[in-house]
C-alpha positions as CSV (number, residue, x, y, z in Angstrom):
1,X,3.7,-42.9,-48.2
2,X,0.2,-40.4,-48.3
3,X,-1.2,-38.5,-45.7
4,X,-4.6,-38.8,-47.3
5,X,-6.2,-40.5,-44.1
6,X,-5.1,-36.9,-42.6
7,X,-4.0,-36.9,-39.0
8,X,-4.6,-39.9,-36.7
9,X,-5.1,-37.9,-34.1
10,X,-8.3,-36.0,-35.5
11,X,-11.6,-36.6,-33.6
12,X,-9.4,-37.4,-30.5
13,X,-10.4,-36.4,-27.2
14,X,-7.5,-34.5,-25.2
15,X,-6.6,-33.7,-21.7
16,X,-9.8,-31.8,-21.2
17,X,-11.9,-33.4,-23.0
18,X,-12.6,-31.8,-26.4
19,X,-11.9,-33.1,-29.5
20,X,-8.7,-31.9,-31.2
21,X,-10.6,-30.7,-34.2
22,X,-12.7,-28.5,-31.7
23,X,-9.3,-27.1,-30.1
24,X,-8.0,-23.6,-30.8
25,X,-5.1,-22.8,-33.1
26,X,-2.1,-22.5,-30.8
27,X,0.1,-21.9,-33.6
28,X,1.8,-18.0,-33.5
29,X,0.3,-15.7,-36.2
30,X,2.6,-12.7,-36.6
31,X,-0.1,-10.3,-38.5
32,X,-2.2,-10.6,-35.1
33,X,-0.1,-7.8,-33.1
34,X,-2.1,-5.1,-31.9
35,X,-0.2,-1.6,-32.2
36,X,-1.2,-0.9,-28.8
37,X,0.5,-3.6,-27.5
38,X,4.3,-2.5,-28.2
39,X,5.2,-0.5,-25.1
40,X,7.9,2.5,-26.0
41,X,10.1,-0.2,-23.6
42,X,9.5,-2.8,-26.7
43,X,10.2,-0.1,-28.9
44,X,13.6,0.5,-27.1
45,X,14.8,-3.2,-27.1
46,X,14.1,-3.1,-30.8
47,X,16.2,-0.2,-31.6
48,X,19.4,-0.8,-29.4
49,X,18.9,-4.2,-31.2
50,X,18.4,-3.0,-34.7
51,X,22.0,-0.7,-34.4
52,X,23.9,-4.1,-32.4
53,X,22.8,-5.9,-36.4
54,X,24.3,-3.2,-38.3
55,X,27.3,-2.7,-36.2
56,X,27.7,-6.6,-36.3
57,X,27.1,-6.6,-40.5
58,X,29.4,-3.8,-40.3
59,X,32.2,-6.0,-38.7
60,X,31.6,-8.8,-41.2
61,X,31.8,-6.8,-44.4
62,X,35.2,-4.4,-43.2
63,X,37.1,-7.7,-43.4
64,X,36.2,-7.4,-47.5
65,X,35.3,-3.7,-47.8
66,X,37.5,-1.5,-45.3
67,X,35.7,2.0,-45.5
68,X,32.4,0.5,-45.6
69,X,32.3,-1.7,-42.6
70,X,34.0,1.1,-40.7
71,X,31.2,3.3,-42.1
72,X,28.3,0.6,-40.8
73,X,29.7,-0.2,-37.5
74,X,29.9,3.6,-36.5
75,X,25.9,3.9,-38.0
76,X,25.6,1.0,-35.7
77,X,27.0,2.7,-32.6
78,X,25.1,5.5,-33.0
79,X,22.0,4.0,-33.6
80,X,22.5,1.5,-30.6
81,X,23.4,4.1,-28.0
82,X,20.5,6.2,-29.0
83,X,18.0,3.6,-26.9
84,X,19.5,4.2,-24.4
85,X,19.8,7.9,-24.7
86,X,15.7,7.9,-25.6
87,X,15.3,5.8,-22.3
88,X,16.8,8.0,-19.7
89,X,14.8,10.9,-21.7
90,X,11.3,9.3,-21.3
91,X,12.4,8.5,-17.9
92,X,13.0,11.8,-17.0
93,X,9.9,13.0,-18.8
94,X,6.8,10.8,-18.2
95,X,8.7,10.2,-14.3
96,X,9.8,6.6,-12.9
């Protein structure tokens, strides 16, 4: 079966009454993130996050390699209880 005809819904009117070909891309485009937009709160969430992952990988892999999942999990303690450590910090800081 082709798609050649394209969509059937092209040249459609929608709900308000433009054309679908006129409409604006609703799709997501993860290159469009302005730097100013990620709050040291984002930045937090991503690093207490990041070290829950490693811990996690770390878990996995000491059921085949002892010394190394041990190894990861405690990289992945430290790096997860350091959000929360950098938190109360720029709390105290910045005030809050």
């Amino acid at each position: 079966m082709s798609d050649a005809a394209g969509d059937p819904a092209d040249g459609v009117e929608s709900e308000n009454g433009t054309a679908d070909d006129d409409a604006e891309s609703t799709e997501y485009d993860p290159t469009d993130i302005d730097p100013s937009s990620i709050t040291p709160m984002a930045g937090l969430i991503v690093v207490a996050f990041t070290g829950a992952v490693i811990g996690l990988v770390g878990a996995a892999v000491s059921l085949v390699v002892a010394n190394l999942g041990l190894a990861l999990v405690g990289v992945g303690v430290v790096v997860a209880l350091s959000s929360p450590i950098a938190y109360v910090r720029l709390r105290r800081r910045y005030g809050g």
